[in-house]
PASEBA-1860 file (N, C-alpha, C; in nm, 3 decimals):
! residues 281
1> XXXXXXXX> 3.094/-1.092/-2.493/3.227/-1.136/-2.450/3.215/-1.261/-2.365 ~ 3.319/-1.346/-2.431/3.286/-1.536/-2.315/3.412/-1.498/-2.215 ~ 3.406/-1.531/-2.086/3.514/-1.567/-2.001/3.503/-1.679/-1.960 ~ 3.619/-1.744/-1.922/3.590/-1.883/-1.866/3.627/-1.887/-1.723 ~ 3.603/-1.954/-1.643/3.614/-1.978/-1.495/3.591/-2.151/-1.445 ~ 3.673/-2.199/-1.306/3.649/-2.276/-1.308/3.572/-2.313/-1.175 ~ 3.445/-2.453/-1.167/3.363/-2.442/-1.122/3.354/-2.571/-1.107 ~ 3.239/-2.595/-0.994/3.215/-2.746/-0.988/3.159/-2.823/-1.077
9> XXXXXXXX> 3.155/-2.948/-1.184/3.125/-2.980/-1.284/2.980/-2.984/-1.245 ~ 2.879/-2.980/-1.349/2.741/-2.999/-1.360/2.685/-3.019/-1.483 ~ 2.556/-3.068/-1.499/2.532/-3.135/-1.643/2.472/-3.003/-1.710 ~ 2.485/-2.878/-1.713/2.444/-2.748/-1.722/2.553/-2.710/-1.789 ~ 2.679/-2.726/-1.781/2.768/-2.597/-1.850/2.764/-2.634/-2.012 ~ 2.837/-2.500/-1.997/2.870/-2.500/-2.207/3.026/-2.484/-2.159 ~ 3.083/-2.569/-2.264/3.217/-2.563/-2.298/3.262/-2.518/-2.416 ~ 3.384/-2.478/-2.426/3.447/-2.444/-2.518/3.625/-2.532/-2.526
17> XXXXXXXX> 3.679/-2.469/-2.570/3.861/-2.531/-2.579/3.921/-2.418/-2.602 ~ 4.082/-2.462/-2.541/4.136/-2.321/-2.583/4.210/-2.307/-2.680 ~ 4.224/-2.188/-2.769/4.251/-2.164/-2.926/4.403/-2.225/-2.894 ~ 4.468/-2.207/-2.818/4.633/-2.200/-2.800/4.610/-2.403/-2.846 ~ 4.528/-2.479/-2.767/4.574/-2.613/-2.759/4.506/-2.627/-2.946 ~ 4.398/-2.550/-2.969/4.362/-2.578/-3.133/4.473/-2.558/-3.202 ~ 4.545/-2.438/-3.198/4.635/-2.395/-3.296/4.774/-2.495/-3.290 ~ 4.804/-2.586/-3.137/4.928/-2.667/-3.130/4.907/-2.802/-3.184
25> XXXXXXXX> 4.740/-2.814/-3.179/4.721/-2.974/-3.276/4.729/-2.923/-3.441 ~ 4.695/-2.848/-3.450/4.706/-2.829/-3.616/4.858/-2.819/-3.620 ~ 4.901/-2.782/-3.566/5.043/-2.739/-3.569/5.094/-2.900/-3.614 ~ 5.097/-2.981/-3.491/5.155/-3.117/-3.498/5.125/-3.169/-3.597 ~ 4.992/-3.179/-3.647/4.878/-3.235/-3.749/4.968/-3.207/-3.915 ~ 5.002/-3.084/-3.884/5.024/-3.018/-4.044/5.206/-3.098/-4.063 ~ 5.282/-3.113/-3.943/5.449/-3.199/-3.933/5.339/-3.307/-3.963 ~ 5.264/-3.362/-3.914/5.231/-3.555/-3.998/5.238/-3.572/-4.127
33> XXXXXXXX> 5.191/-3.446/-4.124/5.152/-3.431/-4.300/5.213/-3.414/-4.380 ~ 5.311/-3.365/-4.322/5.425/-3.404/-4.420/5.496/-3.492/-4.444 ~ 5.540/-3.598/-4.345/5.603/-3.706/-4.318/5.517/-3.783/-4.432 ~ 5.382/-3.780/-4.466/5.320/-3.832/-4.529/5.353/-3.791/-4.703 ~ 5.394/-3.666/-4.680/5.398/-3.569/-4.858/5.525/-3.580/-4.844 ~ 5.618/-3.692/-4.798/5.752/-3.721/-4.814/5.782/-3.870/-4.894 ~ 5.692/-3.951/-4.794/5.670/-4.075/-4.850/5.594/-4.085/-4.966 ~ 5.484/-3.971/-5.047/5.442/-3.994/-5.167/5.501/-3.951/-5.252
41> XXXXXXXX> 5.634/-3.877/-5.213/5.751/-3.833/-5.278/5.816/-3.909/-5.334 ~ 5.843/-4.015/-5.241/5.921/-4.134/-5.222/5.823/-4.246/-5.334 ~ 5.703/-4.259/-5.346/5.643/-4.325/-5.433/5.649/-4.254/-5.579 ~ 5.639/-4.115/-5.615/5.649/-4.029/-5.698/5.789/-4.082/-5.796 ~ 5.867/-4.088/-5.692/6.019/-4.096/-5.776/6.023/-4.283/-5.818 ~ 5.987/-4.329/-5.799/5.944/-4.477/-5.851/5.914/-4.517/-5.934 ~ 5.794/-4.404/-5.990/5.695/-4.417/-6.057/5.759/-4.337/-6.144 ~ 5.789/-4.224/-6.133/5.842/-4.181/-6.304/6.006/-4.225/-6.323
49> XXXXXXXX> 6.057/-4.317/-6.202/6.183/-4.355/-6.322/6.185/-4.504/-6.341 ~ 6.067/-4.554/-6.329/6.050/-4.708/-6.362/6.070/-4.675/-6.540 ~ 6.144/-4.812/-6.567/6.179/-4.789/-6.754/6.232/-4.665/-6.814 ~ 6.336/-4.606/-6.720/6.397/-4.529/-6.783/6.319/-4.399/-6.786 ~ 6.202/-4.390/-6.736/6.161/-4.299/-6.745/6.020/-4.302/-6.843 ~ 6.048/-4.348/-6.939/5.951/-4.401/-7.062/5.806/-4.413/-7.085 ~ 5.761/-4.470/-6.950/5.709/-4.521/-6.929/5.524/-4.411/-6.928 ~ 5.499/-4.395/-7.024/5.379/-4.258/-7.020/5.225/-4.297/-6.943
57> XXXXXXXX> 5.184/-4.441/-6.958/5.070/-4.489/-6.976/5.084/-4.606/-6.892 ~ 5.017/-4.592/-6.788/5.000/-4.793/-6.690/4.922/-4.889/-6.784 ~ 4.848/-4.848/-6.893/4.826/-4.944/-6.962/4.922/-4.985/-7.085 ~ 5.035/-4.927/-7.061/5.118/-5.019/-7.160/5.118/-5.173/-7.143 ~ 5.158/-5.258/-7.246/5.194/-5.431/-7.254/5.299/-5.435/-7.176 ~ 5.322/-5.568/-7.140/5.405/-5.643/-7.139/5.523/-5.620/-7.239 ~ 5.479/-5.645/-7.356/5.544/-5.651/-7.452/5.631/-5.486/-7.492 ~ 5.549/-5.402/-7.499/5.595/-5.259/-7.495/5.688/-5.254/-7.355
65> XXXXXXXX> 5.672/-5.281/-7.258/5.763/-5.284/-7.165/5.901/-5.311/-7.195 ~ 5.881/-5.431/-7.214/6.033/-5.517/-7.226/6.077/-5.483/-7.331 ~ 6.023/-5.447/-7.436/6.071/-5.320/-7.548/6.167/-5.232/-7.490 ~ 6.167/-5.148/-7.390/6.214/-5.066/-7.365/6.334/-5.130/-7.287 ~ 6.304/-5.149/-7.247/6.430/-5.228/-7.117/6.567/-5.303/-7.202 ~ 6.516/-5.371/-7.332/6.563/-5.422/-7.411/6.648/-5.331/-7.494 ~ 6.600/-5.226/-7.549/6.620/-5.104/-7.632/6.731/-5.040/-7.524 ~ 6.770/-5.067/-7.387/6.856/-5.009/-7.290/6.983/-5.098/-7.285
73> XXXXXXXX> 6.959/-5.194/-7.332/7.096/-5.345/-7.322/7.085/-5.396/-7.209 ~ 6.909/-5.394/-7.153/6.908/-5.540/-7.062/6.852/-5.663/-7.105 ~ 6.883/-5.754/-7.098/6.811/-5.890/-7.095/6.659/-5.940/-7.033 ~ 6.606/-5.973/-7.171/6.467/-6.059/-7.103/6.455/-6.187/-7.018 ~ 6.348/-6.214/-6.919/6.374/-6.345/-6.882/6.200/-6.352/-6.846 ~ 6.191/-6.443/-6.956/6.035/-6.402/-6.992/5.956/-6.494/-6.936 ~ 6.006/-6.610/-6.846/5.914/-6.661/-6.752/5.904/-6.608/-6.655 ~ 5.955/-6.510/-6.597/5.948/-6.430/-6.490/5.887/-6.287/-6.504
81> XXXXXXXX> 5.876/-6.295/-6.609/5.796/-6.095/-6.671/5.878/-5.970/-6.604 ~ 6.015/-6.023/-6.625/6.128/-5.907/-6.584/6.254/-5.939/-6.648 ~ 6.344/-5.797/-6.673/6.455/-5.797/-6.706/6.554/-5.720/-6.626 ~ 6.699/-5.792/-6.674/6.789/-5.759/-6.536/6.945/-5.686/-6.662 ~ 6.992/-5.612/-6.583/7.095/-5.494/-6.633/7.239/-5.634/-6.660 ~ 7.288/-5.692/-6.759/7.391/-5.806/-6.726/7.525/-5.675/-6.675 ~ 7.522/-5.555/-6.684/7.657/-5.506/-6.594/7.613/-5.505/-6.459 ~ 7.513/-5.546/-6.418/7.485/-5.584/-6.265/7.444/-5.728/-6.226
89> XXXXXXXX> 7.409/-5.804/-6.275/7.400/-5.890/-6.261/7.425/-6.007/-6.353 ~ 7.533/-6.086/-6.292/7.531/-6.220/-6.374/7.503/-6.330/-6.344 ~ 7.506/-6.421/-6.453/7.427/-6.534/-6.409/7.519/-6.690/-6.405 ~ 7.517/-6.778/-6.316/7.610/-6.901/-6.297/7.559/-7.016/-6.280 ~ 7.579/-7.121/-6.342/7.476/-7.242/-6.303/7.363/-7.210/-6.288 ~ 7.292/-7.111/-6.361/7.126/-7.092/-6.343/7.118/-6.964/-6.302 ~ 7.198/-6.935/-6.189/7.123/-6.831/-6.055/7.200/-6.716/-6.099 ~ 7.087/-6.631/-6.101/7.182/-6.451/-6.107/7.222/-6.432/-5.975
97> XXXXXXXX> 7.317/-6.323/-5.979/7.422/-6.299/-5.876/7.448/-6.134/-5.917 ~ 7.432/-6.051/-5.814/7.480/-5.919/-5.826/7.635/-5.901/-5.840 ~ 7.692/-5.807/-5.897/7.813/-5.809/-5.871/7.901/-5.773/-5.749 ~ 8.015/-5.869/-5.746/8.075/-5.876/-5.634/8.096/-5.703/-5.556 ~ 8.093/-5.636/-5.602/8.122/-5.491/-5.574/8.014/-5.424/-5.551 ~ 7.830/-5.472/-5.508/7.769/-5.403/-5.499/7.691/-5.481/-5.369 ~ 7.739/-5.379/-5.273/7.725/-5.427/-5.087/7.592/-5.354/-5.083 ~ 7.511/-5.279/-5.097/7.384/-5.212/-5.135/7.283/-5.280/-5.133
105> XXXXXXXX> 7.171/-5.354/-5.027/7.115/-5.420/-5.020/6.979/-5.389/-5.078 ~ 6.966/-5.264/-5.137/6.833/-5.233/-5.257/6.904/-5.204/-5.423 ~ 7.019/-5.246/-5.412/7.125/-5.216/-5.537/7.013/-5.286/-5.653 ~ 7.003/-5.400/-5.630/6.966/-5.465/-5.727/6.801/-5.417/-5.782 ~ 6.754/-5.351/-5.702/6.651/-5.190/-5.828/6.682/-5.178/-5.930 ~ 6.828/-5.114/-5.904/6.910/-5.069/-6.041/6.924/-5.166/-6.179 ~ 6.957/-5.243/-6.133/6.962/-5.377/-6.227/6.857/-5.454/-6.249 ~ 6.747/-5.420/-6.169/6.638/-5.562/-6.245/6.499/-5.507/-6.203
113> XXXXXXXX> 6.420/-5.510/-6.302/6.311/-5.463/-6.335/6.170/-5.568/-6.378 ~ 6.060/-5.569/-6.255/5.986/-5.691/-6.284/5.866/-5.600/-6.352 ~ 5.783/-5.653/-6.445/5.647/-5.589/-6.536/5.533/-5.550/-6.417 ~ 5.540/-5.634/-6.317/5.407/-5.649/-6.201/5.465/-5.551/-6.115 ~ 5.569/-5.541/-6.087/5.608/-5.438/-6.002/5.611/-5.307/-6.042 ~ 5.704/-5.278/-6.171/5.666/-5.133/-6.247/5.512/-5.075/-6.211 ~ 5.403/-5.142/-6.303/5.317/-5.177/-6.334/5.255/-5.115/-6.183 ~ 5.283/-5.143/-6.071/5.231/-5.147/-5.935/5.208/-5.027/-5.868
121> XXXXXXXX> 5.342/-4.933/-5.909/5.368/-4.813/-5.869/5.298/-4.703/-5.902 ~ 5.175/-4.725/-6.002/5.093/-4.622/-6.028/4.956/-4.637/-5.905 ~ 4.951/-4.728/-5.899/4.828/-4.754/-5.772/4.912/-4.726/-5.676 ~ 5.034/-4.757/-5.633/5.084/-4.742/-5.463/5.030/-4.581/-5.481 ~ 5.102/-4.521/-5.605/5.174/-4.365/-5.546/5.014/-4.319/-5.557 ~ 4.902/-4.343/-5.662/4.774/-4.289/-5.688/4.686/-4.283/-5.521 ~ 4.696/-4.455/-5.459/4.668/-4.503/-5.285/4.713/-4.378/-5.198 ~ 4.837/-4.317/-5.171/4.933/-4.235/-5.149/4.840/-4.089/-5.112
129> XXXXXXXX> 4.852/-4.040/-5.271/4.799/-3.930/-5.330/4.674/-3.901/-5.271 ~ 4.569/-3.986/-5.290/4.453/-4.003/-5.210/4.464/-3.944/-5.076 ~ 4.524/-4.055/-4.999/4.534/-4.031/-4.852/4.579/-3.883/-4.781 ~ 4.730/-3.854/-4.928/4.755/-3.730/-4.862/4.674/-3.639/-4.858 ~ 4.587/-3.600/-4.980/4.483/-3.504/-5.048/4.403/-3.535/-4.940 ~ 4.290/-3.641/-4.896/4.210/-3.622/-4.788/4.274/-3.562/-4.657 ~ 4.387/-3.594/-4.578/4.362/-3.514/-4.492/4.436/-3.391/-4.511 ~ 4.492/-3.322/-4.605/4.549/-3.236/-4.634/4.378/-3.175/-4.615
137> XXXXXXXX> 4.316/-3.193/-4.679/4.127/-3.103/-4.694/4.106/-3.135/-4.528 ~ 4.099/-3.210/-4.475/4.086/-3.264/-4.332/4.132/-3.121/-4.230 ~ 4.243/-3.122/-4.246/4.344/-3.061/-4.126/4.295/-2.940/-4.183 ~ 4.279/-2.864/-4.310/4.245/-2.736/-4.317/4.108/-2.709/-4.281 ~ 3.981/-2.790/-4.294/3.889/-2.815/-4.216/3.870/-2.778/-4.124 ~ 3.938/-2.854/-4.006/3.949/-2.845/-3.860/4.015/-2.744/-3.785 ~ 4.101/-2.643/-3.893/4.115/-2.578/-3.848/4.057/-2.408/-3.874 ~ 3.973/-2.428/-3.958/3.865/-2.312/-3.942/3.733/-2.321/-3.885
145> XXXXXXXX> 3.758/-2.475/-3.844/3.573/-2.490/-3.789/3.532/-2.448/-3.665 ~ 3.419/-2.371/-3.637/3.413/-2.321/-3.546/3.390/-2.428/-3.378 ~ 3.442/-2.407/-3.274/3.458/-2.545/-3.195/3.291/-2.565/-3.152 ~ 3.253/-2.657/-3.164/3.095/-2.711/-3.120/3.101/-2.813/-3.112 ~ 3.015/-2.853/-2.935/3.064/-2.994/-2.871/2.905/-3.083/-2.890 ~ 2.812/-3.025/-2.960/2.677/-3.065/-2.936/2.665/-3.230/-2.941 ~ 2.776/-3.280/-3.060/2.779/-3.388/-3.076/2.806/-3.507/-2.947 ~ 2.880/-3.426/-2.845/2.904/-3.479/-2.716/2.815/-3.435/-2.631
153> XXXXXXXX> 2.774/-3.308/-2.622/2.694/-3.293/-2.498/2.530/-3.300/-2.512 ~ 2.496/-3.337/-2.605/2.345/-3.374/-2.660/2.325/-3.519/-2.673 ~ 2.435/-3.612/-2.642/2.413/-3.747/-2.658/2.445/-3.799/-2.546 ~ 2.379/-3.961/-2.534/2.410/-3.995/-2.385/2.572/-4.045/-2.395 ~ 2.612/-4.092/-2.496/2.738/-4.152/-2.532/2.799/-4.108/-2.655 ~ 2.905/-4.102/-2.649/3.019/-4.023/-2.726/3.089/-4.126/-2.765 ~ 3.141/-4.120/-2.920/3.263/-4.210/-3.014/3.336/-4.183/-2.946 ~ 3.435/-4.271/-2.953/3.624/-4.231/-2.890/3.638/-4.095/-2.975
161> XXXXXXXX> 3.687/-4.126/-3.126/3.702/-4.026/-3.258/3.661/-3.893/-3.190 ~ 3.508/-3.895/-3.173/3.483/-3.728/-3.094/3.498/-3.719/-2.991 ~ 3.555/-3.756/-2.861/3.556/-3.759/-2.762/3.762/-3.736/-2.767 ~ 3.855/-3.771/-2.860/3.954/-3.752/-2.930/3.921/-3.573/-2.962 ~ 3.866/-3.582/-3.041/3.883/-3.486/-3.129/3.849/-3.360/-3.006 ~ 3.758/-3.350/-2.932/3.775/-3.264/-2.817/3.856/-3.226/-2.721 ~ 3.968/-3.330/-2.736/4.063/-3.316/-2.602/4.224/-3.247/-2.699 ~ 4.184/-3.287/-2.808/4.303/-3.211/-2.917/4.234/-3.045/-2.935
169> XXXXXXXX> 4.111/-3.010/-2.862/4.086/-2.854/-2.908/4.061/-2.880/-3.059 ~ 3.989/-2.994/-3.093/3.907/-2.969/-3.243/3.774/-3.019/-3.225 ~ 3.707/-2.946/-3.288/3.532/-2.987/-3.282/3.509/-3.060/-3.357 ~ 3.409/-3.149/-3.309/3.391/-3.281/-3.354/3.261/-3.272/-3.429 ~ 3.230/-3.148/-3.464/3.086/-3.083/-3.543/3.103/-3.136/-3.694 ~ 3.263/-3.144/-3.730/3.312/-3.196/-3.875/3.284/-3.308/-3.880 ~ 3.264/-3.424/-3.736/3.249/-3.581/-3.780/3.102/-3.563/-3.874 ~ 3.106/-3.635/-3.987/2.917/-3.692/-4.041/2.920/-3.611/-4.161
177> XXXXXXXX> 3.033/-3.462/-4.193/3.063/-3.339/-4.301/3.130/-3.390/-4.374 ~ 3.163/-3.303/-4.538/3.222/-3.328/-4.633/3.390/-3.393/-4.563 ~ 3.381/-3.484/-4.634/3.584/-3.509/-4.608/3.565/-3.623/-4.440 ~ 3.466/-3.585/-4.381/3.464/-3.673/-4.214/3.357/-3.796/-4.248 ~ 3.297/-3.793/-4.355/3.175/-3.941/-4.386/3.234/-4.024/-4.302 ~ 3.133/-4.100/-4.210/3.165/-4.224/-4.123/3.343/-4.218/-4.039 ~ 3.413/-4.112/-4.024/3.494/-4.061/-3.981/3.523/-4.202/-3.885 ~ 3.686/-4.232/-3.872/3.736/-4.333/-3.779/3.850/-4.383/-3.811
185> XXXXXXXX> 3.894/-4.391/-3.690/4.070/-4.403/-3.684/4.076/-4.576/-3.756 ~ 3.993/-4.661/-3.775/4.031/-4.734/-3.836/3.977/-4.782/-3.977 ~ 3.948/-4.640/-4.043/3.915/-4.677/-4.188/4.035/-4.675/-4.243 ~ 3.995/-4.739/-4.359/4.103/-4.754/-4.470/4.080/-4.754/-4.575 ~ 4.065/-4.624/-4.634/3.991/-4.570/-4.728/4.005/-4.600/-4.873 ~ 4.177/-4.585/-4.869/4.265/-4.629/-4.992/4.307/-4.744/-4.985 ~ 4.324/-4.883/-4.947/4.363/-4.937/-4.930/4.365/-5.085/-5.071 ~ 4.492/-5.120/-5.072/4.488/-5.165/-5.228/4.556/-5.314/-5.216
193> XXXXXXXX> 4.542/-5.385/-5.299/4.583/-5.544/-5.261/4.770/-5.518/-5.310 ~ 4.829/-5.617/-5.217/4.937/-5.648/-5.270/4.981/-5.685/-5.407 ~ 5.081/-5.705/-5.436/5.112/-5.718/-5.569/5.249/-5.798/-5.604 ~ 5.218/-5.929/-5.655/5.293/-6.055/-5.623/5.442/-6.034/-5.771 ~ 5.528/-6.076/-5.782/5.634/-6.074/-5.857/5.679/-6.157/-5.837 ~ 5.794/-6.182/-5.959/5.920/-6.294/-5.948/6.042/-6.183/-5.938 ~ 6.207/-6.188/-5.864/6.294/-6.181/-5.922/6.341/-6.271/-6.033 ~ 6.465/-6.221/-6.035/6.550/-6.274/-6.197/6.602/-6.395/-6.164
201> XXXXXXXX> 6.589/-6.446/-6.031/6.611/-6.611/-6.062/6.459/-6.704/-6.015 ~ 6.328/-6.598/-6.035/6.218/-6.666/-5.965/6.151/-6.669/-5.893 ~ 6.249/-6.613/-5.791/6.166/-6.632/-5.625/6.077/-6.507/-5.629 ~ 5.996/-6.549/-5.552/5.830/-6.493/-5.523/5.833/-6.427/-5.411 ~ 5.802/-6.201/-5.447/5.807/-6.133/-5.411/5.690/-6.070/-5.411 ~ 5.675/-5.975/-5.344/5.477/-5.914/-5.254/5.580/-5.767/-5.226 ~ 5.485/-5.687/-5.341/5.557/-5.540/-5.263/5.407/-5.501/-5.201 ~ 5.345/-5.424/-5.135/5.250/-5.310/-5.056/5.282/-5.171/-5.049
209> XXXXXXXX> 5.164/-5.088/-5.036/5.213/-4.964/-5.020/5.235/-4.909/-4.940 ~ 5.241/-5.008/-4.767/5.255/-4.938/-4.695/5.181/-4.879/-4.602 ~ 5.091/-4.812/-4.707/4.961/-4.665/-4.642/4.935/-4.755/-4.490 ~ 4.891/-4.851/-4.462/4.837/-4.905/-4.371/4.925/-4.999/-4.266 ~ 5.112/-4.937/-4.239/5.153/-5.051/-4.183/5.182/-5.011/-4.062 ~ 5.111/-4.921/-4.011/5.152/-4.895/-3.850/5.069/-4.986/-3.771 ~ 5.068/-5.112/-3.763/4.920/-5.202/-3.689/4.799/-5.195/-3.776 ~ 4.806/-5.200/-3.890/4.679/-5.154/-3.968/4.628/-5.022/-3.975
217> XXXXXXXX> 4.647/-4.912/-3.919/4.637/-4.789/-3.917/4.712/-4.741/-4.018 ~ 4.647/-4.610/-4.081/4.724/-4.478/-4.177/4.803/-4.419/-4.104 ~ 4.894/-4.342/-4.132/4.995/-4.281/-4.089/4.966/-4.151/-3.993 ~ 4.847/-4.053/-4.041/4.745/-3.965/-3.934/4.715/-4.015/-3.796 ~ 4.620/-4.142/-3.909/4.511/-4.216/-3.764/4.626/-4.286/-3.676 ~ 4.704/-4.377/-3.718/4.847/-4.426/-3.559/4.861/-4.262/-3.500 ~ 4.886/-4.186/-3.565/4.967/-4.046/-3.485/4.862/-4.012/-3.363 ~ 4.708/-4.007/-3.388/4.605/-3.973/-3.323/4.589/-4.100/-3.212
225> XXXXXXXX> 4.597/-4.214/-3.272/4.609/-4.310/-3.181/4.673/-4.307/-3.064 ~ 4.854/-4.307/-3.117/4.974/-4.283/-3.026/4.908/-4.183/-2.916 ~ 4.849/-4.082/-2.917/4.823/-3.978/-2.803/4.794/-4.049/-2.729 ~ 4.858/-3.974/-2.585/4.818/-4.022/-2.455/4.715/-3.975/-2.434 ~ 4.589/-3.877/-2.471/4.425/-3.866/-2.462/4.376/-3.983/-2.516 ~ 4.434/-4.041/-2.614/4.355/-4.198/-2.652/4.331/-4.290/-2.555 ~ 4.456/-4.301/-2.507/4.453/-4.399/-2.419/4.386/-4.364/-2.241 ~ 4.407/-4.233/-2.249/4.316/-4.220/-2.106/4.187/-4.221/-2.126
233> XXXXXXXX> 4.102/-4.186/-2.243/3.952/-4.166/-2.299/3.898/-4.344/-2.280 ~ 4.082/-4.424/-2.343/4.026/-4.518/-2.366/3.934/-4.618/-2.204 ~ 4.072/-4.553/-2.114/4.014/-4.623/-1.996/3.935/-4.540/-1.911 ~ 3.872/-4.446/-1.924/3.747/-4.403/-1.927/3.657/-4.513/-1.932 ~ 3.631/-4.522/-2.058/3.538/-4.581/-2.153/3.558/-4.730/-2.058 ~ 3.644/-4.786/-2.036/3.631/-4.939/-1.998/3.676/-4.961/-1.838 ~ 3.718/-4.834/-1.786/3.732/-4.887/-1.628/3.872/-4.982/-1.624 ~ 3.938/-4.885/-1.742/4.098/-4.964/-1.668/4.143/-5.150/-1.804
241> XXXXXXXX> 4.017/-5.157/-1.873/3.991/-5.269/-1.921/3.994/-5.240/-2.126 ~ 4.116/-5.226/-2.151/4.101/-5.219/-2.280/4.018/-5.266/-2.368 ~ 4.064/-5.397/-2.340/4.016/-5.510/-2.429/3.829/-5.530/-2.417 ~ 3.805/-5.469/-2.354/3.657/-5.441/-2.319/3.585/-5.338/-2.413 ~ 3.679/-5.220/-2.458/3.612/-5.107/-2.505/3.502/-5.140/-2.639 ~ 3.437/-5.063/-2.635/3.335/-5.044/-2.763/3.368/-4.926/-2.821 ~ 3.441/-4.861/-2.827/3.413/-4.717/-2.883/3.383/-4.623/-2.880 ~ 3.266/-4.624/-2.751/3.154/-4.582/-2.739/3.202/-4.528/-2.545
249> XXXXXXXX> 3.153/-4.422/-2.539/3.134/-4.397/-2.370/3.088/-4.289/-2.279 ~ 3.013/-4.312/-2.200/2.911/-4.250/-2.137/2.960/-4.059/-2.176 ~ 2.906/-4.031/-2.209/2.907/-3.835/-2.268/2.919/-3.777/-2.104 ~ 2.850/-3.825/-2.016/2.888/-3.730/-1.907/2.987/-3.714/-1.814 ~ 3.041/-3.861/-1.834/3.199/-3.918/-1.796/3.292/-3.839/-1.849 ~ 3.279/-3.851/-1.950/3.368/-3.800/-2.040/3.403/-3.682/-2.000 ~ 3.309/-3.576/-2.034/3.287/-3.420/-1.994/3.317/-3.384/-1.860 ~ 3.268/-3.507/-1.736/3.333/-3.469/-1.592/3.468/-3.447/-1.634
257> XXXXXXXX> 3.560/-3.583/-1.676/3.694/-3.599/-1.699/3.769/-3.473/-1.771 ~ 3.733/-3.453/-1.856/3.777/-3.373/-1.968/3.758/-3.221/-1.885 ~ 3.651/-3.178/-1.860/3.682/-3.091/-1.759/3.754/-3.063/-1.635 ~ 3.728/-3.143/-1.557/3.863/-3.169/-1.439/4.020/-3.147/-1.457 ~ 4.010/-3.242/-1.636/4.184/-3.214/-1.679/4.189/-3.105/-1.738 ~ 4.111/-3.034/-1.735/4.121/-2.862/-1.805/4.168/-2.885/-1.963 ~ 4.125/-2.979/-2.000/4.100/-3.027/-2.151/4.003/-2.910/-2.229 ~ 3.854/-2.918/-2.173/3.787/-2.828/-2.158/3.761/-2.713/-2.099
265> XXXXXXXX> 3.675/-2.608/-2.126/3.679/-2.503/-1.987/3.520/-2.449/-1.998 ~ 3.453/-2.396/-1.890/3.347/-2.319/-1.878/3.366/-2.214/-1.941 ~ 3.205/-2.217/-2.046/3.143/-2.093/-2.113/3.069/-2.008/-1.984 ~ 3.132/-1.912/-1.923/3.042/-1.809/-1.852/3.016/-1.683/-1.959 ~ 2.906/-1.628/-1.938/2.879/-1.532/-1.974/2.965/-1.403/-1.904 ~ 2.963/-1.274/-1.990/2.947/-1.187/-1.891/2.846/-1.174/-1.861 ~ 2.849/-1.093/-1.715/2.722/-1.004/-1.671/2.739/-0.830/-1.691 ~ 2.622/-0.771/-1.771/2.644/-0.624/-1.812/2.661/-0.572/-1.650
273> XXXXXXXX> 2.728/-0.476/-1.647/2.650/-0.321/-1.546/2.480/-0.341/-1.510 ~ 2.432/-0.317/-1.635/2.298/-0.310/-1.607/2.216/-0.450/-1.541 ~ 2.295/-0.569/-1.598/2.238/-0.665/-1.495/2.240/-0.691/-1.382 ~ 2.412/-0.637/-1.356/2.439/-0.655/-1.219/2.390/-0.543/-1.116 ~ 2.382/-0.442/-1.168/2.251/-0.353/-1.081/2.121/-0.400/-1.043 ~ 2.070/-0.459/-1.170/1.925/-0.517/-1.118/1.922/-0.604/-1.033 ~ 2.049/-0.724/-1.033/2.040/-0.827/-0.941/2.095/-0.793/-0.794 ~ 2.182/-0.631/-0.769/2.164/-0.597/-0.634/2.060/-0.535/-0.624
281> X> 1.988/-0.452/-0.698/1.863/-0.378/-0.633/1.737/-0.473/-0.631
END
């Protein structure tokens, strides 16, 4: 049986975390995750109603494309590798124009359809899919792993990432394991090039997927970021001096800190009956 107690820090204890703060980060962890399996929702529905739906294979042509779009009663405009709906858009002295009756400032989706952009939505939502699937395996991970700090208290210096991952009540035993390879809030695992277009009178459009627009961060790693343990670990680590940090910071600092804020707690043993007899007699 472990009890915990609290005591003056020393480079001797064993720590543990408490299940209540494990079970409230998974908790939070598993709401990100969805916010995330909302937005690939949101890429999902893109992707199967680009062309009507039609559309079976990302390696279709060009030509098979505008087939279809055509076969619907829209118009080609084949220096631009897109076609536009003419009951939504018409065209005057050159320039298409939505119709006067459509105040809808993504209206024109409906009506006009570029080949590079269709075309695009199988990598955004595939980028997506990825990301969600890893930490979807991630968060179920972390939350059966048993808590072990060795990675912190066997080294002279500790990652932010595990030095993070301890103050959320998750063991950082998963960083270097299946699904954690080179583990860090600023990989970008999926990450996919933009993807350039014309609209229907030309002008030069760049869609992205996104995955990476919180400051360059994934949608997880900002959430882990945002914590206020980031930012106190961070000035730990630099003495008040952000812009200084390495990543990196002294393991016994850390562990004073983290203990003090009852982040952590002392592994005491019990003592049997029978020990505690011997040690009065």
């Amino acid at each position: 049986m472990i009890h915990t107690a609290l005591a003056r820090f020393n480079e001797d204890m064993r720590f543990t975390v408490s299940e209540k703060l494990t079970q409230r980060t998974i908790s939070e962890l598993k709401k990100e995750l969805v916010l995330v399996e909302q937005s690939l929702k949101d890429w999902k529905k893109k992707l199967d109603s680009r062309a009507f739906g039609e559309i079976k294979d990302n390696n279709i042509t060009y030509e098979e494309w505008r087939d279809i779009y055509i076969s619907h009663g829209w118009i080609e405009i084949s220096a631009h590798n897109c076609c536009y709906d003419p009951q939504g858009i018409t065209f005057k002295n050159g320039l298409g124009k939505l119709g006067s009756n459509k105040e809808n400032d993504n209206v024109d989706e409906q009506y006009f359809a570029s080949y590079e952009l269709d075309i695009s939505y199988s990598d955004i939502w595939k980028a997506w899919s990825r990301y969600h699937q890893k930490w979807r395996l991630r968060i179920d991970k972390l939350a059966i792993e048993t808590f072990n700090m060795s990675r912190v208290t066997q080294t002279n210096f500790t990652r932010l990432e595990d030095a993070l991952l301890v103050t959320l009540g998750l063991s950082p035993s998963v960083v270097g394991t299946q699904g954690f390879e080179n583990f860090s809030l600023e990989e970008k695992l999926f990450k996919i090039n933009k993807v350039n277009y014309k609209n229907y009178n030309g002008f030069d459009f760049e869609i992205s997927s996104n995955l990476y627009s919180n400051d360059g961060y994934g949608h997880i790693e900002w959430y882990l970021k945002s914590r206020k343990e980031y930012t106190l670990i961070e000035r730990i680590g630099t003495r008040g001096q952000p812009s200084q940090f390495n990543d990196r910071l002294s393991s016994q600092k850390f562990l004073k800190w983290a203990y003090e804020n009852k982040y952590i707690k002392q592994i005491i043993k019990a003592v049997s009956p029978e020990e505690k007899n011997f040690r009065i007699n």
